[in-house]
N, C-alpha and C positions, 0 to 999 in steps of 0.2 A: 733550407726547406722549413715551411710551418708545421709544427707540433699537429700529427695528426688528431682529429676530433674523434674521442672514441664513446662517447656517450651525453648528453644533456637531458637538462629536466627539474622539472621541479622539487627544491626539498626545504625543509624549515632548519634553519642555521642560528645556534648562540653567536650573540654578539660577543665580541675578541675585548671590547671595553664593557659595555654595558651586560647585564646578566638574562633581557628582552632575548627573545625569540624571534624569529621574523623570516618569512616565506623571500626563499632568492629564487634565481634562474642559475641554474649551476652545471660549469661544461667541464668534463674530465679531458684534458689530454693526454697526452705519453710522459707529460714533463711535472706535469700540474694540475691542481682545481681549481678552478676561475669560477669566481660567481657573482653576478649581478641584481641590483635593487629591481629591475625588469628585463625581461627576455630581448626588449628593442633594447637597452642599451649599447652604444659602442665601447664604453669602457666598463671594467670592471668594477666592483667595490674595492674586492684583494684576490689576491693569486695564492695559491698553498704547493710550495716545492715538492714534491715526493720523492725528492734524491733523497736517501735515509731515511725516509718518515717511516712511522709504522703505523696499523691499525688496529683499534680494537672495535671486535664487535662480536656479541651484544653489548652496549654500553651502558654499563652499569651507574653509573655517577651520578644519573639523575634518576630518582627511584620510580617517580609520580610518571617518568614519559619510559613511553615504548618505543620498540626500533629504533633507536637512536643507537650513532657509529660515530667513533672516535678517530682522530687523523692529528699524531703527535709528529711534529715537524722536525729535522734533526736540529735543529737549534732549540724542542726541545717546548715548543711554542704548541697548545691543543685547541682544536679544532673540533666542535661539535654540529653532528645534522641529524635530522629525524628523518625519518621517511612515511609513507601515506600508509604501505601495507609492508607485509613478509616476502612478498615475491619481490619490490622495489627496493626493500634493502638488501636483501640477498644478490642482485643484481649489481648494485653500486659495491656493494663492499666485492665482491667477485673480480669486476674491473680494476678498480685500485688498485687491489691487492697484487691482481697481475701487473700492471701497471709501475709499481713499485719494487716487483723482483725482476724485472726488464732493463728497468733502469739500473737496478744494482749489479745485474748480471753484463751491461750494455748490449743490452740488445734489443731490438725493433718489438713493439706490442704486439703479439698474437694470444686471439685469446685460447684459452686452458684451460679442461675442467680442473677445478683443485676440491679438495676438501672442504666442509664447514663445523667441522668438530676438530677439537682440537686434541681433546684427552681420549675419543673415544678408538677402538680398533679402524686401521684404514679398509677395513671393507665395510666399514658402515657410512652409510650417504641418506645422513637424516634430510636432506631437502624429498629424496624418493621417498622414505618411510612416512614423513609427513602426508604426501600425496595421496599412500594407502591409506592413511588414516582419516584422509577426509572423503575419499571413494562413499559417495551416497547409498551403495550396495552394503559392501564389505568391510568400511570402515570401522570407528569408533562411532557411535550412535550418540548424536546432542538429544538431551532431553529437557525438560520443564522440572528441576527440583526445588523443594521447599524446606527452608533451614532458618531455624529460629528470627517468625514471621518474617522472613522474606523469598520470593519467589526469584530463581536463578534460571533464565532459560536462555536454551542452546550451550549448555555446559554437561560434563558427566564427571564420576568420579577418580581418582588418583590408581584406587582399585581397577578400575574398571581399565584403565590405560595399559597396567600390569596386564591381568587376565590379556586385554586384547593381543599384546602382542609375544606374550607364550600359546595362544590360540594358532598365532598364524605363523609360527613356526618362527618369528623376528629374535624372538632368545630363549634358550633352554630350562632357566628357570626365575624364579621371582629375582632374585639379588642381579640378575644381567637387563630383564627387564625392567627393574627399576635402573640400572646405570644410561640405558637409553632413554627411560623418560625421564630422567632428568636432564640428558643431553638436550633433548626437543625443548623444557624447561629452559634452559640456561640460554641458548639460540633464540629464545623468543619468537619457538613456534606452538607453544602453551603457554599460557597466563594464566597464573591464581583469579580466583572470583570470590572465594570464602575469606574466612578471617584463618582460618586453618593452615589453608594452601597457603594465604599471606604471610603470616609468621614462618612457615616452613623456607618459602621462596628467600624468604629475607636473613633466615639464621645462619652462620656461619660452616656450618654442617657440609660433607661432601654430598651426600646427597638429599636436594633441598625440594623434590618432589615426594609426595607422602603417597603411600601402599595404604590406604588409609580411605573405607568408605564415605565418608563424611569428607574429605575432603574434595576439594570441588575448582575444576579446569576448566577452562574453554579455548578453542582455539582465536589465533590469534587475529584471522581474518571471516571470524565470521558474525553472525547479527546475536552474538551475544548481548542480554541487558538483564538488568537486575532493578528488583521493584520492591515494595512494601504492599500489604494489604491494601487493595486501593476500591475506589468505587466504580461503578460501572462506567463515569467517562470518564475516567482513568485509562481501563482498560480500551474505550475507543481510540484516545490517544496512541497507545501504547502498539494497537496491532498494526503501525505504519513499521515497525521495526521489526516483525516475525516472518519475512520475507528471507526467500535464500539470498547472501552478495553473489552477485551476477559481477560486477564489473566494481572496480572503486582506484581511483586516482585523481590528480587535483590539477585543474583548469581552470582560466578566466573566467568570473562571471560578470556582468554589468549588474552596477547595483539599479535598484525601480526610481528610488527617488532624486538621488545623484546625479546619476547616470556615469559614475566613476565607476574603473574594476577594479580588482582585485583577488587574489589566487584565492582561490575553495578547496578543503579535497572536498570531494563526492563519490556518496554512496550508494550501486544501484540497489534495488531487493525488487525480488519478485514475488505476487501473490502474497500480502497485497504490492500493485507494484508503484513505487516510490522512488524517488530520486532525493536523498538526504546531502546536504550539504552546510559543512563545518568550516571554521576557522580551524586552519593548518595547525597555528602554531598554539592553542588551548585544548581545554579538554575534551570529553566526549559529548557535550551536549551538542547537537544541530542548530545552526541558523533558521535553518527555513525546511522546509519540504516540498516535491512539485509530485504532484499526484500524476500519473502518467497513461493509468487509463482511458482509452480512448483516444490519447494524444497526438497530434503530427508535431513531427520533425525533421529536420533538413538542412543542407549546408545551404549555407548563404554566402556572399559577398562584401555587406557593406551592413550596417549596423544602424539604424536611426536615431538622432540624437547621440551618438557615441561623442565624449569628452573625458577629456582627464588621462589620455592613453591612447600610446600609435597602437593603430589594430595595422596588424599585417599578413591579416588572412586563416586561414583554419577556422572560420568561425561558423558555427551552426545554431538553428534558435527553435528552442520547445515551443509545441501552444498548446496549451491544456485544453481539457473540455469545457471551461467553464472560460475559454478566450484569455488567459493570462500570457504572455508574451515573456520568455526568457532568452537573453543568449549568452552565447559560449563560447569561448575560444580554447580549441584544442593546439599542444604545441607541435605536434606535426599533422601532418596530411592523412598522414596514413590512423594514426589515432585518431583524428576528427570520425574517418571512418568507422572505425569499431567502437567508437560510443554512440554514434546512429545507428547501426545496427543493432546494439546489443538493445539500447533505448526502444526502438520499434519491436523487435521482438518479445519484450517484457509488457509494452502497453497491450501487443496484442492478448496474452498468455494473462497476463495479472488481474484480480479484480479491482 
């Protein structure tokens, strides 16, 4: 019988020789990771055993990237991927892991809630704590702070993370709530934005989040950015990014002048509403923007002028108000759907 297929998708993978980064197609089975230079390939690049392997994650090793998850081979051989958001790595690392004590155990994959803390009490399940804390109600509150001239927004303080969760009864006092935020810290569901928090995060210390009003967080999937005093078309630039993330994961796009694709992640944000879209495997600045106001869009068929890449469906194509032409390929069917919708909902709602 063939190794059942228990998850695919896109993730950005260190080369095994070179030290390059580079956006695969990657299929987990019950036996292995398999991943490909594009998603139509018949063959692989390489395969990753998981008889013995282990995983770590959050993976530490490389400072400058986020989400990234480690997969050591039992011969002992590492394997590094990133992923787009906190929900995507949570998800992959979730699979494997089962995936790997299945195989140690011989047994058939089903999946399993497990834990994602590893030091902390088993009745804590920072994926649900995180959830509260992003609650638009009841959560942590992102603000606009200002720290030696520069402007941090959609961030709050170290303090402020403490207080929240002796507020809502999550621990009894400061030294337990700081052990959980630092749990959320270490997981890479909070991220330093100060120089503060950054020394903090990076010292040797057991607990490397600061109780400390001045120091300064942001979660890890939201439209945080940081700026310098700027001028007023500065800040015109800047309000494409003050939008809630609505949706963000990484799809085909056809480039305008090429007309080659290639993997993007993408970012939606609503009000104002935008569609941001990056290079996977670099930092955080954006390629491009599509302004979505006003916007149609819709699954299509066939692609005009498509070259450089089998298209084999899933594909849907923006048109702005101002007549610009993008398209897309989503890697299932079902996701093509919920980035139309989520897309048409934000043009109508966004300015």
């Amino acid at each position: 019988m063939e190794p059942q297929e228990i998850r695919e998708g896109y993730l950005v993978k260190k080369g095994t020789v070179l030290n390059s980064w580079n956006a695969v197609w990657v299929v987990l089975s019950e036996d292995g990771v398999e991943f490909y230079k594009k998603k139509t390939d018949r063959s692989p690049k390489g395969m990753i055993p998981l008889k013995g392997a282990t995983l770590v994650s959050p993976c530490q090793d490389y400072g400058k990237r986020t989400l990234v998850f480690k997969i050591t081979t039992d011969k002992k051989q590492d394997h590094f991927f990133q992923a787009s958001h906190v929900e995507e790595r949570e998800n992959w690392v979730k699979d494997i892991k089962r995936a790997i004590t299945c195989l140690a155990g011989g047994r058939k994959f089903a999946r399993k809630s497990t834990r994602r803390s590893i030091r902390l009490p088993e009745t804590v399940n920072l994926n649900e704590l995180y959830a509260l804390m992003r609650d638009p109600d009841d959560g942590v509150k992102e603000l606009k702070l200002e720290q030696e001239k520069r402007v941090f927004n959609h961030c709050f303080t170290g303090a402020t993370v403490v207080d929240w969760l002796i507020s809502k009864e999550k621990a009894r006092n400061r030294p337990e709530a700081l052990m959980l935020a630092t749990g959320l810290l270490n997981e890479g569901f909070l991220q330093p934005a100060g120089d503060l928090s950054k020394e903090g995060a990076d010292s040797r210390e057991q607990s490397v989040l600061l109780d400390q009003p001045d120091a300064l967080y942001y979660f890890a999937d939201s439209g945080f950015f940081c700026e310098g005093y700027s001028s007023d078309e500065d800040e015109l630039v800047k309000e494409e990014f003050r939008g809630n993330i609505i949706k963000q994961g990484c799809l085909l796009k056809q480039g305008h002048r090429r007309k080659n694709w290639k993997v993007r992640k993408f970012i939606l944000r609503d009000d104002p509403a935008y569609l941001h879209y990056y290079d996977p495997t670099k930092g955080d600045d954006p390629l491009g923007s599509i302004h979505l106001r006003s916007c149609v869009v819709t699954a299509v068929e066939y692609v005009p002028d498509a070259k450089k890449y089998d298209i084999d469906g899933n594909l849907f194509e923006i048109i702005t108000s101002e007549e610009t032409h993008y398209y897309l390929q989503a890697a299932t069917a079902d996701e093509r759907k919920e980035w139309i919708k989520a897309i048409q909902a934000v043009s109508k709602s966004g300015k």
